[in-house]
PyMOL Python script that loads the backbone (N, CA, C, O; Angstrom):
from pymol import cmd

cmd.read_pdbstr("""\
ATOM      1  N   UNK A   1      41.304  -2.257  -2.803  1.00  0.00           N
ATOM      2  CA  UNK A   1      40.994  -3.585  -3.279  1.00  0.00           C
ATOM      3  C   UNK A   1      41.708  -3.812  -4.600  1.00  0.00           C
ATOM      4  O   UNK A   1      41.665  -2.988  -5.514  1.00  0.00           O
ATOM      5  N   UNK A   2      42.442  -5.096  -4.670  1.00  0.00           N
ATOM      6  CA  UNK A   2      42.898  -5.416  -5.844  1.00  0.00           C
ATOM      7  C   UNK A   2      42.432  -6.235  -6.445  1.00  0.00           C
ATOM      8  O   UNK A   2      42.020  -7.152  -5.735  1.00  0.00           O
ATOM      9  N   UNK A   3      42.233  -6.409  -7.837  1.00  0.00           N
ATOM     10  CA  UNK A   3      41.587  -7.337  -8.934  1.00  0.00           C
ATOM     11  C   UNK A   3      42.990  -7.814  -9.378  1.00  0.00           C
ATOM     12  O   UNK A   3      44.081  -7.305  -9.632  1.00  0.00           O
ATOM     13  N   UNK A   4      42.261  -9.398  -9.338  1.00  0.00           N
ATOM     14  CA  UNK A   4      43.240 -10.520  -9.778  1.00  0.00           C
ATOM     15  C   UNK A   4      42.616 -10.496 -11.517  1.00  0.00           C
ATOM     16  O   UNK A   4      41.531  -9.981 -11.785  1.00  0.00           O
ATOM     17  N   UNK A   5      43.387 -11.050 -12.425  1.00  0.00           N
ATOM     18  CA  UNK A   5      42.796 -10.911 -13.656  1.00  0.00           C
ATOM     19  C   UNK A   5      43.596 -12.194 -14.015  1.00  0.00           C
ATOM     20  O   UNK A   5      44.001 -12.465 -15.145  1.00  0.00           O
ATOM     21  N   UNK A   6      43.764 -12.936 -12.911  1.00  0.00           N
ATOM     22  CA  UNK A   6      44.096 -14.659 -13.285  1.00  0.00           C
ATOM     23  C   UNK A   6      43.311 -15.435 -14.459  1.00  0.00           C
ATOM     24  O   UNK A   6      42.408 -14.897 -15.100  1.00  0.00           O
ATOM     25  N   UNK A   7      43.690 -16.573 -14.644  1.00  0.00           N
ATOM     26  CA  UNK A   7      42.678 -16.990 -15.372  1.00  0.00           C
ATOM     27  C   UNK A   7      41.981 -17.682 -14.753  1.00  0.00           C
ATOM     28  O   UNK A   7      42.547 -18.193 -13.787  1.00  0.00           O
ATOM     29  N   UNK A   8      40.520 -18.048 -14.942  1.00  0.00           N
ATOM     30  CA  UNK A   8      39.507 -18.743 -14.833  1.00  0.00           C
ATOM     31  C   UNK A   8      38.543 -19.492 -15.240  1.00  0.00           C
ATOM     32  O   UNK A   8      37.646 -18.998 -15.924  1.00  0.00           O
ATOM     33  N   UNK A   9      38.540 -21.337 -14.772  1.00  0.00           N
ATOM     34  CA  UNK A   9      37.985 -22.198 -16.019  1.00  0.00           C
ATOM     35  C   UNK A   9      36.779 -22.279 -15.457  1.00  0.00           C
ATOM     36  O   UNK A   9      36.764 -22.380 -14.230  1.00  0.00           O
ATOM     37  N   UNK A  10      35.265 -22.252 -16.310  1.00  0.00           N
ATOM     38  CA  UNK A  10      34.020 -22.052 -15.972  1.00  0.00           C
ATOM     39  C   UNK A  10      33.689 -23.763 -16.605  1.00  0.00           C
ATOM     40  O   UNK A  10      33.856 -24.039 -17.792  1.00  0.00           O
ATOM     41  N   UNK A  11      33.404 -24.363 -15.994  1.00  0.00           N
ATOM     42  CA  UNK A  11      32.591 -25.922 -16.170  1.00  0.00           C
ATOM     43  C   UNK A  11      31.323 -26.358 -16.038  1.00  0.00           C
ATOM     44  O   UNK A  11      30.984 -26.918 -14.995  1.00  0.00           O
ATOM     45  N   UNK A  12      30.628 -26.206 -16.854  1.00  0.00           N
ATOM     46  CA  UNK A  12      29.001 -26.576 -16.675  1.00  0.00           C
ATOM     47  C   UNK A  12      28.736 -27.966 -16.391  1.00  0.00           C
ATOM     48  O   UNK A  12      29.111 -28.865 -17.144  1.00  0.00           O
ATOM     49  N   UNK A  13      28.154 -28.144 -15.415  1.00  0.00           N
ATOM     50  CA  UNK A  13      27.448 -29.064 -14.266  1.00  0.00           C
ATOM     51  C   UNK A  13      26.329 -29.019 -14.682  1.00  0.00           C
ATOM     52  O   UNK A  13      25.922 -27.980 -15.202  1.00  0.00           O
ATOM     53  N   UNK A  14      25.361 -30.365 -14.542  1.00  0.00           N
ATOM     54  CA  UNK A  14      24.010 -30.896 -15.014  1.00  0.00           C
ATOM     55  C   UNK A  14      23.121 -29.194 -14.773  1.00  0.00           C
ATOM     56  O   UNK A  14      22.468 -28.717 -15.701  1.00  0.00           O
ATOM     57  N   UNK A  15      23.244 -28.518 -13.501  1.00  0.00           N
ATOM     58  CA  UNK A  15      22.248 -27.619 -12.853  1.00  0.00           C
ATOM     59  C   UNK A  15      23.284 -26.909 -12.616  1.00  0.00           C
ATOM     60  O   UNK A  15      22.954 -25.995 -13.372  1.00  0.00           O
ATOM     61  N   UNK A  16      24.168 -26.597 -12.237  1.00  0.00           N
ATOM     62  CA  UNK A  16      25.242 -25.647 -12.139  1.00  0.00           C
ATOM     63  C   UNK A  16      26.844 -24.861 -13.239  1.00  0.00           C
ATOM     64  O   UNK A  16      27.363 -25.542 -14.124  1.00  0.00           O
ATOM     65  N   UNK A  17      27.237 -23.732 -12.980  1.00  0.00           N
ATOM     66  CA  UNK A  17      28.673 -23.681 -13.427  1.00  0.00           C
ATOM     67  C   UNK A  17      29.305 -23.615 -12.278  1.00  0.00           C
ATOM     68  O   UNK A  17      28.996 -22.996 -11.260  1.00  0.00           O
ATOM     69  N   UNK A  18      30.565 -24.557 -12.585  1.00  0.00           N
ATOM     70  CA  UNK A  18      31.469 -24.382 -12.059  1.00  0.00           C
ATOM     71  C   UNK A  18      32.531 -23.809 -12.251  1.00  0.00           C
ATOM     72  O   UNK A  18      33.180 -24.039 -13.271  1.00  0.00           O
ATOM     73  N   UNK A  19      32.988 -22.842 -11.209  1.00  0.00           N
ATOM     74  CA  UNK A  19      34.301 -21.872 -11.723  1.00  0.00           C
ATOM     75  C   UNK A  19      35.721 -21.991 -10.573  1.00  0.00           C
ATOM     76  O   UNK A  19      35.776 -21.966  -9.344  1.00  0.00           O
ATOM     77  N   UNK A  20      36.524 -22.095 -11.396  1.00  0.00           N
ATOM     78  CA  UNK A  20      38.226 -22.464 -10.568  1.00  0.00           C
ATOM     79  C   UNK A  20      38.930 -21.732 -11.198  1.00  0.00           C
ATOM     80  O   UNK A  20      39.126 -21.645 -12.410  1.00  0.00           O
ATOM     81  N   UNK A  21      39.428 -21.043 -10.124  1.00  0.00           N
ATOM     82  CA  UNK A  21      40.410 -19.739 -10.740  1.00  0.00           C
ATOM     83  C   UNK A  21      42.260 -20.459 -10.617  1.00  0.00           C
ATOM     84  O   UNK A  21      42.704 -21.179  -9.723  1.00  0.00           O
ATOM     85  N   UNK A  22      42.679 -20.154 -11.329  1.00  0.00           N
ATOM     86  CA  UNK A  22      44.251 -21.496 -12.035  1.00  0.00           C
ATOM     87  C   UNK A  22      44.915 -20.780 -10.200  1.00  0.00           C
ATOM     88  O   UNK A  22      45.323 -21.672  -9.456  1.00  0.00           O
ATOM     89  N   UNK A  23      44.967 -19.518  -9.703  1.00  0.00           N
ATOM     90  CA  UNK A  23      45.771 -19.440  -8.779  1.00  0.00           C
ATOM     91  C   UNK A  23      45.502 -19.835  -7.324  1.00  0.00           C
ATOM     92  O   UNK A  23      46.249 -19.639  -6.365  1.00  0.00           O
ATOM     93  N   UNK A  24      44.044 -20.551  -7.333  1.00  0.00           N
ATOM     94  CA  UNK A  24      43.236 -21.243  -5.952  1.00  0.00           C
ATOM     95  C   UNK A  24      42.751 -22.592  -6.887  1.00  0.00           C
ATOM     96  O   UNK A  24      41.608 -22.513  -7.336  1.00  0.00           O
ATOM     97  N   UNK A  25      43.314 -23.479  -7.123  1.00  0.00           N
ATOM     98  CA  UNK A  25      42.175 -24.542  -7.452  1.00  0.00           C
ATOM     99  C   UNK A  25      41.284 -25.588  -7.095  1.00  0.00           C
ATOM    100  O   UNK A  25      40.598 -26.368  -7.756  1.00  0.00           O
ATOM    101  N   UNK A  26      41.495 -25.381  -5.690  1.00  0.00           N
ATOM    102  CA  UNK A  26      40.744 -25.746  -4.413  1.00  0.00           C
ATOM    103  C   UNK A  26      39.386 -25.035  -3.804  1.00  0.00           C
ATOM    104  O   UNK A  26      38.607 -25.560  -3.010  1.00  0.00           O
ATOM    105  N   UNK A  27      39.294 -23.737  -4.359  1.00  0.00           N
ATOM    106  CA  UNK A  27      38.378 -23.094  -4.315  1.00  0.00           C
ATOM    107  C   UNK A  27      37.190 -23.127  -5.815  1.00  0.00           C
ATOM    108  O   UNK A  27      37.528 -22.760  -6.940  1.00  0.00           O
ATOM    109  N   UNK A  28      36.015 -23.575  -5.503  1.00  0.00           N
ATOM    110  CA  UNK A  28      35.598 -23.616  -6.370  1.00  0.00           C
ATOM    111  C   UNK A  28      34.087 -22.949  -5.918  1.00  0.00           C
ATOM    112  O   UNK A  28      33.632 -23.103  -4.785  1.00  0.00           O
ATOM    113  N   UNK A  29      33.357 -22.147  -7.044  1.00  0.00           N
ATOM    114  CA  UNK A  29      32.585 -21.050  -6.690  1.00  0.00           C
ATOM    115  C   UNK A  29      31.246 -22.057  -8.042  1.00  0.00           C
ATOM    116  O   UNK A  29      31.387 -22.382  -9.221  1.00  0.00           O
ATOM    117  N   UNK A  30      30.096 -22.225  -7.065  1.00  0.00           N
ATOM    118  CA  UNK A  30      29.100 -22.683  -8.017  1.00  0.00           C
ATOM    119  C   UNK A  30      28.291 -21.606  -8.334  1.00  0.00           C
ATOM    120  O   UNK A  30      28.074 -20.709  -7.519  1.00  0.00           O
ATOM    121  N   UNK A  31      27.836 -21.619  -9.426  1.00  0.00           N
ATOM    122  CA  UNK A  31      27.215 -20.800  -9.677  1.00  0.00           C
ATOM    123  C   UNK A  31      25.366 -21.646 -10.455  1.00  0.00           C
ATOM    124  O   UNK A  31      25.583 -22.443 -11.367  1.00  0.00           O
ATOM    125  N   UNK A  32      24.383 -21.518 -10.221  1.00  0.00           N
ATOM    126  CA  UNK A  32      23.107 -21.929 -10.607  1.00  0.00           C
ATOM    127  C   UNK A  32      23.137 -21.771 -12.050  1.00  0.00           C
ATOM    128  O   UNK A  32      23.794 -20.776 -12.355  1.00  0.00           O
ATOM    129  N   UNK A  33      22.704 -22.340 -12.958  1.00  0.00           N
ATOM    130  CA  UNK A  33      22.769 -22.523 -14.485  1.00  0.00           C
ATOM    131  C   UNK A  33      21.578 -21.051 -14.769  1.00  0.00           C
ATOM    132  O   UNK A  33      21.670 -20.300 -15.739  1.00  0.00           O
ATOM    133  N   UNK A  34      20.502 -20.927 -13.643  1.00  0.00           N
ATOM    134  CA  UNK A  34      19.411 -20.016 -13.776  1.00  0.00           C
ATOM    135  C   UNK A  34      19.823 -18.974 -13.238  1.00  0.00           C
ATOM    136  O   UNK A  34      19.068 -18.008 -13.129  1.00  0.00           O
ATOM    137  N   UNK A  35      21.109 -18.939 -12.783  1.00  0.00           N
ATOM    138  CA  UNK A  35      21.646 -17.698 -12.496  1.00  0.00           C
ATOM    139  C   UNK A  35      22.889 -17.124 -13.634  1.00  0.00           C
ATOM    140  O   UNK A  35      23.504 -16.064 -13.526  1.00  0.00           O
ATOM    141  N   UNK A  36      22.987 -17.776 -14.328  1.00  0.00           N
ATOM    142  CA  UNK A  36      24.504 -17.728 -14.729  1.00  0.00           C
ATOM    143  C   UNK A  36      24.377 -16.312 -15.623  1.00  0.00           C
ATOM    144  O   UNK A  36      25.359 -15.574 -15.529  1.00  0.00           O
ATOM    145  N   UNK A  37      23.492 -15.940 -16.312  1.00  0.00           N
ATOM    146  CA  UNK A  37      23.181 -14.802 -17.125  1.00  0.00           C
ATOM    147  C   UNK A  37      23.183 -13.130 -15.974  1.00  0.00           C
ATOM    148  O   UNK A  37      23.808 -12.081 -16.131  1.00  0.00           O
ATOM    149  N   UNK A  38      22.317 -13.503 -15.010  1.00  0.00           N
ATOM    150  CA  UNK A  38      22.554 -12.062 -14.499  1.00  0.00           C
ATOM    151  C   UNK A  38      23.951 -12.141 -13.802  1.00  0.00           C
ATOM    152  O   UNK A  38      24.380 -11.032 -13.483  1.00  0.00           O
ATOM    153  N   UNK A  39      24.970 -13.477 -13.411  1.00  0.00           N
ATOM    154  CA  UNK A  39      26.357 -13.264 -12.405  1.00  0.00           C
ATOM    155  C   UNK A  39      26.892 -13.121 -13.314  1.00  0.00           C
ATOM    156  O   UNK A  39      28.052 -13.054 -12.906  1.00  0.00           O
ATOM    157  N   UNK A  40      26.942 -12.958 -14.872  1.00  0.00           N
ATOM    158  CA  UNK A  40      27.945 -13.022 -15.740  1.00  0.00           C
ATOM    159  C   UNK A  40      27.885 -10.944 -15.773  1.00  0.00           C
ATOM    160  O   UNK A  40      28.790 -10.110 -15.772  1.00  0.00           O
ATOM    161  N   UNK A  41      26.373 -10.818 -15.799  1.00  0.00           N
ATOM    162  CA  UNK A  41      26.543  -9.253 -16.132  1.00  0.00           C
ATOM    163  C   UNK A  41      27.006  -8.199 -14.736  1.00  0.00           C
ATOM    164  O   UNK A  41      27.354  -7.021 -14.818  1.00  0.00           O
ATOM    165  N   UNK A  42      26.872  -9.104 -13.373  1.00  0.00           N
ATOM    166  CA  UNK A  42      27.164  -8.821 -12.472  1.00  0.00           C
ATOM    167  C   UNK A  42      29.115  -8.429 -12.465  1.00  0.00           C
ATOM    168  O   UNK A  42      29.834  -7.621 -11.878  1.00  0.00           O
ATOM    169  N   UNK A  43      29.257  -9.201 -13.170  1.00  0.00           N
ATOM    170  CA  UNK A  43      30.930  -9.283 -13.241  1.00  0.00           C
ATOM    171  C   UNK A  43      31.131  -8.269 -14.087  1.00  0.00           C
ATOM    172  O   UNK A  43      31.939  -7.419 -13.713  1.00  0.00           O
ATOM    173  N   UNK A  44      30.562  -8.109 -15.234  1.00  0.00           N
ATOM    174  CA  UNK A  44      31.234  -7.300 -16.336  1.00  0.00           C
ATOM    175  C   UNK A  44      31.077  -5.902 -15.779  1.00  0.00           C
ATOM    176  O   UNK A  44      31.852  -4.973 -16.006  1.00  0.00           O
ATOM    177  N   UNK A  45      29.779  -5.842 -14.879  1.00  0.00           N
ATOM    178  CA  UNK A  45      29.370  -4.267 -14.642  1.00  0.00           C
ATOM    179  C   UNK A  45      29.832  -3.955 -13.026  1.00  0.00           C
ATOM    180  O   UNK A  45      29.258  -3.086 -12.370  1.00  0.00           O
ATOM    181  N   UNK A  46      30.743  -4.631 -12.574  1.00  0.00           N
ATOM    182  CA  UNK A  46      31.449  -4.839 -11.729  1.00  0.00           C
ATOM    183  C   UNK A  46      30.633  -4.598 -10.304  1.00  0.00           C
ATOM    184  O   UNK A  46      30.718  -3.994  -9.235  1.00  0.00           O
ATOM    185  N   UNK A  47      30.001  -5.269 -10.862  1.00  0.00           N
ATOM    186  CA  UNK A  47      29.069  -5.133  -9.288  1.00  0.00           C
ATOM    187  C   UNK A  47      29.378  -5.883  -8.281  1.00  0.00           C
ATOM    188  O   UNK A  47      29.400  -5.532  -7.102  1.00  0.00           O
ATOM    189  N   UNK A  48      29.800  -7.675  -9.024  1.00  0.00           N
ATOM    190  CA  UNK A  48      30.135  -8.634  -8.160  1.00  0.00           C
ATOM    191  C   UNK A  48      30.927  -8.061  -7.103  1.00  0.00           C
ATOM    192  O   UNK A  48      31.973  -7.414  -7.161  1.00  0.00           O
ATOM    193  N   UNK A  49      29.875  -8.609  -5.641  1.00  0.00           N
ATOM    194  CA  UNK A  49      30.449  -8.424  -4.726  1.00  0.00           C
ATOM    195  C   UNK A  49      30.256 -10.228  -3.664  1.00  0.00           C
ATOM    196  O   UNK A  49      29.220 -10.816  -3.351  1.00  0.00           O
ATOM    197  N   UNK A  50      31.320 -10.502  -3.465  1.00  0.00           N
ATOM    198  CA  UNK A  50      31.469 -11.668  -2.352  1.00  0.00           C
ATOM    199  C   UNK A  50      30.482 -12.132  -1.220  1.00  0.00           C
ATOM    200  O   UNK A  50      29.685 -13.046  -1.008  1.00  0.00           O
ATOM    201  N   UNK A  51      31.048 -10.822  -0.510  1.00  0.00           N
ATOM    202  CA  UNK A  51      30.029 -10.562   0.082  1.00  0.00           C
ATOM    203  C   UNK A  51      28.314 -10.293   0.122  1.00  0.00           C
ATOM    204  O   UNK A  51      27.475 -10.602   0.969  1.00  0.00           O
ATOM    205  N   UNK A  52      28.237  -9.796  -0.787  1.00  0.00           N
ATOM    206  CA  UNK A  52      26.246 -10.040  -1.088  1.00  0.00           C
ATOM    207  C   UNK A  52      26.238 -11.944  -1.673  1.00  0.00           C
ATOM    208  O   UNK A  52      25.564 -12.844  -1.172  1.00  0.00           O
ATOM    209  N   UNK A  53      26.857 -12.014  -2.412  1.00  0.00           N
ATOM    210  CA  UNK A  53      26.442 -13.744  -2.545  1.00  0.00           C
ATOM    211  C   UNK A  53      26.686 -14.495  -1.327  1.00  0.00           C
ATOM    212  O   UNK A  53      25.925 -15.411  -1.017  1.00  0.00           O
ATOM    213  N   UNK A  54      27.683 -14.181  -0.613  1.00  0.00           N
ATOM    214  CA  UNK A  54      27.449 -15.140   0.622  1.00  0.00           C
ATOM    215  C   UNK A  54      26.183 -14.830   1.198  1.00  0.00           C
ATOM    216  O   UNK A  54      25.338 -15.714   1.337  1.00  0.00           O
ATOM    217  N   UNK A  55      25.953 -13.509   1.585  1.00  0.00           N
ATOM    218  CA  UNK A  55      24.776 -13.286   2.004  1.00  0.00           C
ATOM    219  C   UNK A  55      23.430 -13.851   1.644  1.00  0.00           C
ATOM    220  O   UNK A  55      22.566 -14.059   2.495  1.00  0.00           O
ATOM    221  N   UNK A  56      23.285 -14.075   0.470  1.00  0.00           N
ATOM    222  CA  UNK A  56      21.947 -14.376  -0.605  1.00  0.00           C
ATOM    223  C   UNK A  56      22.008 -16.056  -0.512  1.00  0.00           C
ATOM    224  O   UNK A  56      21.035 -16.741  -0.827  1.00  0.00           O
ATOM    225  N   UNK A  57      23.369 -16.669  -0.004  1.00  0.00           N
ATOM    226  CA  UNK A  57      23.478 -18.004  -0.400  1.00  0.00           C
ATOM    227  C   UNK A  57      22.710 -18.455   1.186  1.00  0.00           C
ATOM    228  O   UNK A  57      21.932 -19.395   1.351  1.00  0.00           O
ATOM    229  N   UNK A  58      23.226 -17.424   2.300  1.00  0.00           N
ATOM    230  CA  UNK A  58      22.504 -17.713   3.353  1.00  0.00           C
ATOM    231  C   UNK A  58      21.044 -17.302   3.330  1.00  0.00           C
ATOM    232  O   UNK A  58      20.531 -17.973   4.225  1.00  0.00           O
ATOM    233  N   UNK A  59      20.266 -16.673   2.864  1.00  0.00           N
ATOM    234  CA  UNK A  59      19.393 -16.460   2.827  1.00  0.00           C
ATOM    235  C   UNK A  59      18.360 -16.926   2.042  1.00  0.00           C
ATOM    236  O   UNK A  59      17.222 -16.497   2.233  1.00  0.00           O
ATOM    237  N   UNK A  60      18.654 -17.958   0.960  1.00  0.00           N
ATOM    238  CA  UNK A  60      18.360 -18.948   0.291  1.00  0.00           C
ATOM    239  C   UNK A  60      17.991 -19.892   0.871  1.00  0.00           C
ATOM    240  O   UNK A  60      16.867 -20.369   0.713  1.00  0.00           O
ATOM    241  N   UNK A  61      19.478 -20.674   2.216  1.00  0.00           N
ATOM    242  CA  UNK A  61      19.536 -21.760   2.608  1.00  0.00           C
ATOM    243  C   UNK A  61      18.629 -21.688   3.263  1.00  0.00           C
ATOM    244  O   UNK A  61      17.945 -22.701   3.117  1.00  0.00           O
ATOM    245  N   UNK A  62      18.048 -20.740   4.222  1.00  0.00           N
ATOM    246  CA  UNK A  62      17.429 -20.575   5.378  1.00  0.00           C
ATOM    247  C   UNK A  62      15.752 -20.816   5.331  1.00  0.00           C
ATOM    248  O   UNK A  62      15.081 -20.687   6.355  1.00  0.00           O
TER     249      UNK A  62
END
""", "prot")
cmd.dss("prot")
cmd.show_as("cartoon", "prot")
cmd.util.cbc("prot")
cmd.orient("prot")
């Protein structure tokens, strides 16, 4: 697995952040304002995984 270390602009939304990475800017990844503290430490401690948030986003919806 390779890590992109692009840059990435984070935009706060009334209830959400929004994040657009400069090399997809069509892709845009929301993130919950009440989440934004543990996905930030999720990233640093490299846990973020894709896959478990899709998962959690379905399991939310449901």
């Amino acid at each position: 697995m390779t890590h992109d270390a692009g840059r990435v602009a984070a935009k706060r939304i009334n209830d959400h952040v929004e994040l657009v990475h400069a090399n997809n800017p069509d892709l845009v990844l929301e993130v919950p304002r009440l989440d934004w503290e543990a996905f930030t430490m999720a990233v640093k401690s490299g846990a973020f995984d894709l896959a478990t948030l899709e998962r959690q986003a379905e399991e939310n919806a449901a």
